[in-house]
C-alpha positions in Angstrom: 4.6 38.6 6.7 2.6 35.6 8.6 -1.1 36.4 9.6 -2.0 34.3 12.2 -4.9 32.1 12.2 -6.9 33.8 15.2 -6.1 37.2 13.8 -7.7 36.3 10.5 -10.5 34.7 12.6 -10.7 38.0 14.4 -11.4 39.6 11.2 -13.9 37.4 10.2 -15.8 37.5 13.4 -15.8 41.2 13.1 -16.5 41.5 9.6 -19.7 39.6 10.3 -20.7 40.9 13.6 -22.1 45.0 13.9 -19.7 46.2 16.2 -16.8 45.1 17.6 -18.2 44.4 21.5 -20.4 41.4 20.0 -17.5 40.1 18.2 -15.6 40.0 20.7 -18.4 38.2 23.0 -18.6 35.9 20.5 -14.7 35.0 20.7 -14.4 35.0 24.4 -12.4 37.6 24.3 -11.6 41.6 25.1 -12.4 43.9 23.3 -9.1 45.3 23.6 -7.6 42.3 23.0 -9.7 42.1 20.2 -8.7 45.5 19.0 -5.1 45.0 19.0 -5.7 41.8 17.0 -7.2 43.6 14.4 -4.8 46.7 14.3 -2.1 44.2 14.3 -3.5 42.4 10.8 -4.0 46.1 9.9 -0.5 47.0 10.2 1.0 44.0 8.9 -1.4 44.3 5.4 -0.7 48.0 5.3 -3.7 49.8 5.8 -7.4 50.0 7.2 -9.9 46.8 6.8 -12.5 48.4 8.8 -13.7 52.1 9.0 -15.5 52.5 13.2 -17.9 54.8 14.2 -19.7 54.6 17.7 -22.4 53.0 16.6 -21.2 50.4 13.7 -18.1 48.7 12.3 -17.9 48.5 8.5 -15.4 46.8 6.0 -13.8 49.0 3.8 -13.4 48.5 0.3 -10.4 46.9 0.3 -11.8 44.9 3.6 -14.6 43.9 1.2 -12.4 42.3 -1.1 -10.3 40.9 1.0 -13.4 38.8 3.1 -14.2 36.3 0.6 -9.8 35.6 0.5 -10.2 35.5 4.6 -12.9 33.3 4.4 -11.4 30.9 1.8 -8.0 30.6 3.6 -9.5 29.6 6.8 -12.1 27.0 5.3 -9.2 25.6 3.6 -6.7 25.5 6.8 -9.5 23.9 8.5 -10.0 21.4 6.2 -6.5 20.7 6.1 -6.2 20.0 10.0 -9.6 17.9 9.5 -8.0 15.9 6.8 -4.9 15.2 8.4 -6.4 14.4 12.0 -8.4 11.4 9.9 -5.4 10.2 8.3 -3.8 9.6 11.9 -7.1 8.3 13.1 -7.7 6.6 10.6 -11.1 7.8 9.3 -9.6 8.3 5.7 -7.0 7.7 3.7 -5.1 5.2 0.9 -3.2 2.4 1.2 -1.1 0.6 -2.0 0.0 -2.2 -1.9 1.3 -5.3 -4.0 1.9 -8.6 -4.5 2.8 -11.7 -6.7 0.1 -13.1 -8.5 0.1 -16.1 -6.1 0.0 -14.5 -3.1 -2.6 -12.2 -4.4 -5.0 -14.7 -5.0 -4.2 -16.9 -2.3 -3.7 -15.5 1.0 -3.8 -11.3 0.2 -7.6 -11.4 0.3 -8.5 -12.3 4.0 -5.2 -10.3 4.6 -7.4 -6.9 2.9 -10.6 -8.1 4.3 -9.9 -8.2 8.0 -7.9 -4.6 7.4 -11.2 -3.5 5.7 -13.8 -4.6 8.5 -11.7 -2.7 11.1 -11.1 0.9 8.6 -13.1 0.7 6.0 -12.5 4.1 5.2 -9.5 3.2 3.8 -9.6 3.0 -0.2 -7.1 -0.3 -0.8 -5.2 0.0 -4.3 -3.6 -3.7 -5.0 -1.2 -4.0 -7.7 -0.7 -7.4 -8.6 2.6 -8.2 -10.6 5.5 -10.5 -10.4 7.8 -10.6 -7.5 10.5 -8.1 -9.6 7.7 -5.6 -9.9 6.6 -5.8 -6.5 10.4 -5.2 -5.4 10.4 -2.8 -7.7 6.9 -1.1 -7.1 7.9 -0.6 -2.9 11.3 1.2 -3.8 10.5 3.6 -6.2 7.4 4.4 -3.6 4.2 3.2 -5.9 3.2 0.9 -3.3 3.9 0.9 0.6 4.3 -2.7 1.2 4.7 -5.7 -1.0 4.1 -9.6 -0.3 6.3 -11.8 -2.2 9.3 -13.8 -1.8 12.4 -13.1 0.0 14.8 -11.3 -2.5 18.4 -12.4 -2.5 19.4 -8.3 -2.1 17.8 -6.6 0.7 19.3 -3.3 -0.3 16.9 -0.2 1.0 14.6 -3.2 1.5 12.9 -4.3 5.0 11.8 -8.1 4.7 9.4 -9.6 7.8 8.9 -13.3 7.3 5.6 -14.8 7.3 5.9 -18.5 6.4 7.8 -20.9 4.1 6.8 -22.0 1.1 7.7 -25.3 -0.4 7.3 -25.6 -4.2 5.5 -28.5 -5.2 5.2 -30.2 -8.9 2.4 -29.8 -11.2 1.5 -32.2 -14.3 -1.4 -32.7 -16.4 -4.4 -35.2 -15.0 -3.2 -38.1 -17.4 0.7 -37.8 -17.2 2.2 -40.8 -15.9 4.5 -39.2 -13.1 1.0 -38.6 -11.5 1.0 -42.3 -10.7 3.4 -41.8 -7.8 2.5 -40.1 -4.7 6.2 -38.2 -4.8 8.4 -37.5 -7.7 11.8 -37.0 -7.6 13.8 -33.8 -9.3 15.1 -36.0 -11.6 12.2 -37.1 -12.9 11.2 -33.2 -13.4 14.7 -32.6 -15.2 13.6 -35.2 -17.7 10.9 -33.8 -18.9 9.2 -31.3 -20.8 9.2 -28.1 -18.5 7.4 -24.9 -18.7 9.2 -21.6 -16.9 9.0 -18.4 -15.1 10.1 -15.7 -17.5 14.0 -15.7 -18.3 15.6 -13.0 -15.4 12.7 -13.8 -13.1 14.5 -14.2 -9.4 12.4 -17.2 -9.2 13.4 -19.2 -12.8 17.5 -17.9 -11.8 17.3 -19.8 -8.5 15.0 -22.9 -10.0 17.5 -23.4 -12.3 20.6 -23.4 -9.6 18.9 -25.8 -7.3 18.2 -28.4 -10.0 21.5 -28.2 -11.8 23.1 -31.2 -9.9 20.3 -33.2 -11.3 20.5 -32.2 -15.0 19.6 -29.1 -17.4 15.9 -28.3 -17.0 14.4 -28.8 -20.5 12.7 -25.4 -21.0 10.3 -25.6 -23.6 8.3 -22.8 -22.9 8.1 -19.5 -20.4 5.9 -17.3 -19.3 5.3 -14.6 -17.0 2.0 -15.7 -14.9 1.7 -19.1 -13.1 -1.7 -18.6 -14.1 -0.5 -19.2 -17.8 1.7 -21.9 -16.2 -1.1 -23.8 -15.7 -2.8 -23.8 -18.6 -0.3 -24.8 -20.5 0.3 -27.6 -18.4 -3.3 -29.1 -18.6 -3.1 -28.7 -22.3 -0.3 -31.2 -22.3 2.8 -28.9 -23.1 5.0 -30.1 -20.0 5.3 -30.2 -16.5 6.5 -27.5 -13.7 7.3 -26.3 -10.6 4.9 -23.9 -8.9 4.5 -22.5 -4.9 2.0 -24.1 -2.7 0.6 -20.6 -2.9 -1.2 -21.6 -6.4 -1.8 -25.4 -5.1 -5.5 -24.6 -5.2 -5.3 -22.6 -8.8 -3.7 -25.7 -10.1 -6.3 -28.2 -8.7 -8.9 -26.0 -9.8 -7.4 -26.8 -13.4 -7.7 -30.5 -12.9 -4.0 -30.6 -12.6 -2.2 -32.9 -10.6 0.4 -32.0 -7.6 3.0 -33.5 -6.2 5.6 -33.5 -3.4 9.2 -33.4 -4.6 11.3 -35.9 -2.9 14.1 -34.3 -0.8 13.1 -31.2 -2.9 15.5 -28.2 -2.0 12.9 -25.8 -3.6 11.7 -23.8 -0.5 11.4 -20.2 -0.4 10.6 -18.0 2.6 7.1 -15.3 1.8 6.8 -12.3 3.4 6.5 -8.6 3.5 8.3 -5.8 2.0 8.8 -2.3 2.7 11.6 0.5 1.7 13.9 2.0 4.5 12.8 5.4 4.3 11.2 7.3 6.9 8.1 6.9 8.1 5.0 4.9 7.0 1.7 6.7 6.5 -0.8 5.5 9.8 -2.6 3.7 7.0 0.3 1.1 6.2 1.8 1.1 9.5 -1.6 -0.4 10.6 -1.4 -3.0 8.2 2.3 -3.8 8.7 1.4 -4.6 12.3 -1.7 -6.2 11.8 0.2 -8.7 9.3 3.1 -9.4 11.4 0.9 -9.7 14.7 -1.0 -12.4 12.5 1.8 -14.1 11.2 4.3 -14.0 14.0 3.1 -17.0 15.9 3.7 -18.9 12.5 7.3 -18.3 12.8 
């Protein structure tokens, strides 16, 4: 069985109206059009809503209790189609996204913020983890996009490039490597050196490109670059870190510097999952960001 929308607006109308001529002058309609709606309903529910004399229409009991149902049903359908029209013009709506730590605190905000001043009806959830998590966070759906760096598998994965990033070295204010304007990687290889996490993407492929110059002498790892750095100013070692956190390690009073002929260069950009469609919401943003970007290329 499948009421139809006008016929259960019909039956509102006339419930509240006195007869069934002023209901049906209120719906711009015949009255025998108006009729037929309501015998149809009538039929399909299996008896009488409404008992009609020639002066009045009235509910009958079972019209009664069904009114308040009516009225519920097509408050909610309304507010349904409201909702959803928003979502596509962007009146309301969520938006999820996530990024590595560096990118979060370093280019993500003016990213949000120019997103914000055009929709600001959009409520912005921002999950900021490592560059696993953020893979991690897009496919299983969490998130709709992710910033980070480009993964070495791509499977069920979209990546846009936005820019490269060239890793840089980072020392404490008083180490003597600081003395040179550029350090070489053996120089980094021969001393102590504080790392991503073990399994990190970004430790794996650190380690590879500084093989050929000697075995990195770990002495400590940790999850956060953040955490990176305060190690390092407390005089536990040197590392490598993204020019994404060059101003979070000057901020530390820590010293950076260009690696000679460095090989360390990654390429940042965005993630998304190849399924379906995007909500309005994070298509917007998608484009925006690439629009942005794309003359960086």
């Amino acid at each position: 069985m499948s009421i139809s929308y006008r016929n259960m607006q019909a039956f509102i109308c006339v419930a509240e109206s006195a007869t069934f001529a002023e209901a049906a002058e209120k719906l711009f309609v015949t009255q025998p059009a108006l009729s037929s709606s309501i015998k149809k309903m009538e039929e399909q529910l299996g008896g009488q809503l409404f008992s009609r004399t020639t002066r009045r229409v009235q509910l009958t009991p079972e019209g009664e209790t069904f009114l308040p149902h009516a009225r519920r049903l097509l408050h909610d359908w309304d507010d349904a189609v409201e909702g959803v029209q928003n979502l596509f013009a962007m009146a309301q709506g969520r938006l999820a996204v996530a990024a590595m730590p560096s990118f979060a605190e370093s280019k993500l905000p003016g990213i949000l913020v120019r997103f914000h001043q055009q929709f600001s009806n959009i409520r912005v959830r921002v999950l900021d983890v490592i560059m696993e998590e953020t893979l991690q966070a897009v496919l299983s759906g969490r998130v709709d996009i992710g910033f980070c760096f480009e993964p070495e598998s791509k499977d069920n994965l979209e990546f846009f490039p936005l820019f490269t990033d060239r890793f840089v070295a980072v020392m404490p204010a008083d180490h003597p490597l600081g003395a040179s304007r550029t350090i070489t990687l053996e120089d980094i290889v021969s001393q102590p050196f504080i790392s991503p996490n073990r399994g990190s993407s970004v430790r794996q492929w650190t380690e590879v490109m500084t093989a050929e110059y000697g075995q990195l002498n770990i002495v400590a790892e940790t999850g956060q670059y953040g955490t990176i750095g305060q190690l390092i100013a407390h005089g536990m070692g040197i590392s490598v870190v993204p020019s994404l956190c060059l101003e979070q390690m000057l901020r530390k009073g820590l010293i950076c510097r260009d690696i000679e002929g460095s090989p360390l260069v990654k390429r940042v950009g965005m993630v998304r999952a190849n399924r379906g469609v995007m909500a309005v919401a994070a298509q917007t943003l998608w484009q925006q960001v690439v629009s942005d970007y794309s003359t960086n290329l």
